[in-house]
C-alpha positions as CSV (number, residue, x, y, z in Angstrom):
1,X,-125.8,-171.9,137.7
2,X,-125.0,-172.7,133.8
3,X,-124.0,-169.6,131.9
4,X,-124.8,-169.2,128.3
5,X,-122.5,-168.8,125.7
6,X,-123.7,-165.1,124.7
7,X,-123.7,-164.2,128.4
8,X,-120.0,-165.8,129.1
9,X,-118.1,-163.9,125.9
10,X,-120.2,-160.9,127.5
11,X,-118.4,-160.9,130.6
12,X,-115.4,-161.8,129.1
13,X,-115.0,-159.6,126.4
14,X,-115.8,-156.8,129.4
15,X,-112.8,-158.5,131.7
16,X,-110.2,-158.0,128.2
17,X,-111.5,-154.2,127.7
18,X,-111.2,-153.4,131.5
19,X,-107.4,-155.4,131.1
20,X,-106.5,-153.3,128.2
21,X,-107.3,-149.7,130.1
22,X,-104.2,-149.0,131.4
23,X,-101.4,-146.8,129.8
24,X,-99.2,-148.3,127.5
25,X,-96.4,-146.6,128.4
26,X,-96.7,-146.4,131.8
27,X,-95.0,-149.0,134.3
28,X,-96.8,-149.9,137.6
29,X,-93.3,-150.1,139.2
30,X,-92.7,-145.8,138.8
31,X,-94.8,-144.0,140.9
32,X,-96.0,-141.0,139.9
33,X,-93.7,-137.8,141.3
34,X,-95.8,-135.6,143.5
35,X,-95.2,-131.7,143.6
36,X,-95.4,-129.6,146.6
37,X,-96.1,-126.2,146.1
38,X,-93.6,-123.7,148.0
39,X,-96.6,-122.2,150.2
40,X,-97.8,-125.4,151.3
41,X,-94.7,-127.1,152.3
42,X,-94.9,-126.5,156.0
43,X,-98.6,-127.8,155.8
44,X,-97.7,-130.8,154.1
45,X,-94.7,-131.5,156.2
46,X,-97.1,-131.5,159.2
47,X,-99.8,-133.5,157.6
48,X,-97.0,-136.1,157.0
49,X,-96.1,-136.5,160.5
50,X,-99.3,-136.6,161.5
51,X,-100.8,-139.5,158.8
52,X,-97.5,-141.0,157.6
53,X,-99.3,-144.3,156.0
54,X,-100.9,-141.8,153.4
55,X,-97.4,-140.7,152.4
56,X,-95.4,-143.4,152.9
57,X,-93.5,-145.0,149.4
58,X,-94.4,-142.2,147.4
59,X,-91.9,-139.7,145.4
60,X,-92.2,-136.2,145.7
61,X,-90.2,-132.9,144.4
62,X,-90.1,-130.6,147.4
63,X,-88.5,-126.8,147.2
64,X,-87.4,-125.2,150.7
65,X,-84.4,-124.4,153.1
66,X,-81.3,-127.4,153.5
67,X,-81.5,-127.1,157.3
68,X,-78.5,-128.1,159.6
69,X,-79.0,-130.3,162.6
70,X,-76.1,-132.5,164.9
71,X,-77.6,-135.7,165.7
72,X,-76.3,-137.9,169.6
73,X,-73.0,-138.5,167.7
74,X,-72.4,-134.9,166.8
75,X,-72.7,-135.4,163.2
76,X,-74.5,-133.3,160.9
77,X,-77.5,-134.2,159.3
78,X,-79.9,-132.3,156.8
79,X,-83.7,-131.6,156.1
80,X,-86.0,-129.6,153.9
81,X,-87.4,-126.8,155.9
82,X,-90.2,-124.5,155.5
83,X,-91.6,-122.3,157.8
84,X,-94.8,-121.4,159.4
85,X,-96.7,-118.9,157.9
86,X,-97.4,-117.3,161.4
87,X,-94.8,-116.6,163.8
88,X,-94.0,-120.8,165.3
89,X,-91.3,-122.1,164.7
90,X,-90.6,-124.1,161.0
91,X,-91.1,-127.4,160.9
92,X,-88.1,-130.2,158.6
93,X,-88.2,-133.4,157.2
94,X,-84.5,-135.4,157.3
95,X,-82.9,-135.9,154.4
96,X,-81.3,-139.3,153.3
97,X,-78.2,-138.4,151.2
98,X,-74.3,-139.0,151.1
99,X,-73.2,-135.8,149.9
100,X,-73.7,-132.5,150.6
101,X,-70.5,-131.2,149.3
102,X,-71.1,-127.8,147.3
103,X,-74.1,-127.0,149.5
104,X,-74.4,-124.0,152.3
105,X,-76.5,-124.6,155.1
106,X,-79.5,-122.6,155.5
107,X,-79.3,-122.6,151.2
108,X,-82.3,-123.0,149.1
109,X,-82.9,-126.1,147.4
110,X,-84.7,-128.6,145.2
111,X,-85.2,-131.8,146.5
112,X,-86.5,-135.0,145.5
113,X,-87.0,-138.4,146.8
114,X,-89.1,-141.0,148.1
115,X,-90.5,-141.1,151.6
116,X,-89.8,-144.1,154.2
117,X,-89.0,-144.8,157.9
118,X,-85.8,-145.5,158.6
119,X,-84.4,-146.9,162.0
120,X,-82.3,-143.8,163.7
121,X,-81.4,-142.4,167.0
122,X,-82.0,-138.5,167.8
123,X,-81.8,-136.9,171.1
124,X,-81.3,-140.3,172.9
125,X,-84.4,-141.9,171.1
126,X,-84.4,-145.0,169.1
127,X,-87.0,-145.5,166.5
128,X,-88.8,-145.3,163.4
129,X,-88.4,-141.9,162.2
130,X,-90.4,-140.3,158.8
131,X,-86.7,-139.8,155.9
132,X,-86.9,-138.2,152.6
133,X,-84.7,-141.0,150.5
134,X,-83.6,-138.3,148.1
135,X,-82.8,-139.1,144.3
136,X,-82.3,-135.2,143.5
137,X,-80.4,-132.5,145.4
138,X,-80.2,-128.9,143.2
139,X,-79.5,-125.7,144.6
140,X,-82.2,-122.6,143.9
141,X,-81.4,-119.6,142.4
């Protein structure tokens, strides 16, 4: 099928307008920081476990409790804890970070990162396990 010319700098000029739509200042390479609100940590904390794939790569700025736990080696490891709003028990995503100096556990924090899998081994289990990848670590008034 021959195209005309009118038709073909149509459909071209369209194609340069849709090009030119994104944000100059933007970059596609910084995803966008996601904020979870305080009261629904816990739920979104369990929805991550549960559909990891929709949560996977992104950033997000979490505030809750830096949580203690010994791993099969007997060192300890941290995660961002909320509890449940009914009487369960709370539910923690690990932490990825070097230092933790300066920080009490149990202390309320600010936490950002990015969320991957990492390779680790908990209670004699080897496997892929859902890691915070933290950028920023800030303690809570």
């Amino acid at each position: 099928m021959k195209l005309k010319t009118p038709a073909l700098t149509l459909i071209l000029g369209g194609m340069l307008l849709l090009n030119g739509c994104g944000d100059p200042g933007s970059s596609e390479s910084e995803p966008e920081m996601i904020y979870v609100k305080s009261v629904s940590l816990y739920d979104t904390i369990t929805d991550i476990y549960a559909n990891p794939d929709a949560y996977l790569g992104k950033q997000y700025h979490m505030v809750g409790t830096l949580y203690p736990s010994t791993d099969d080696s007997g060192s300890k490891f941290y995660s961002i804890y909320a509890k449940s709003s009914g009487t369960g028990p709370g539910i923690g995503l690990e932490l990825d970070w070097d230092d933790y100096s300066g920080f009490a556990d149990n202390e309320k924090v600010t936490v950002e990162g990015t969320l991957e899998k990492q390779m680790r081994s908990l209670h004699g289990v080897r496997g892929d396990y859902i890691v915070l990848k933290v950028s920023l670590l800030e303690k809570r008034e």
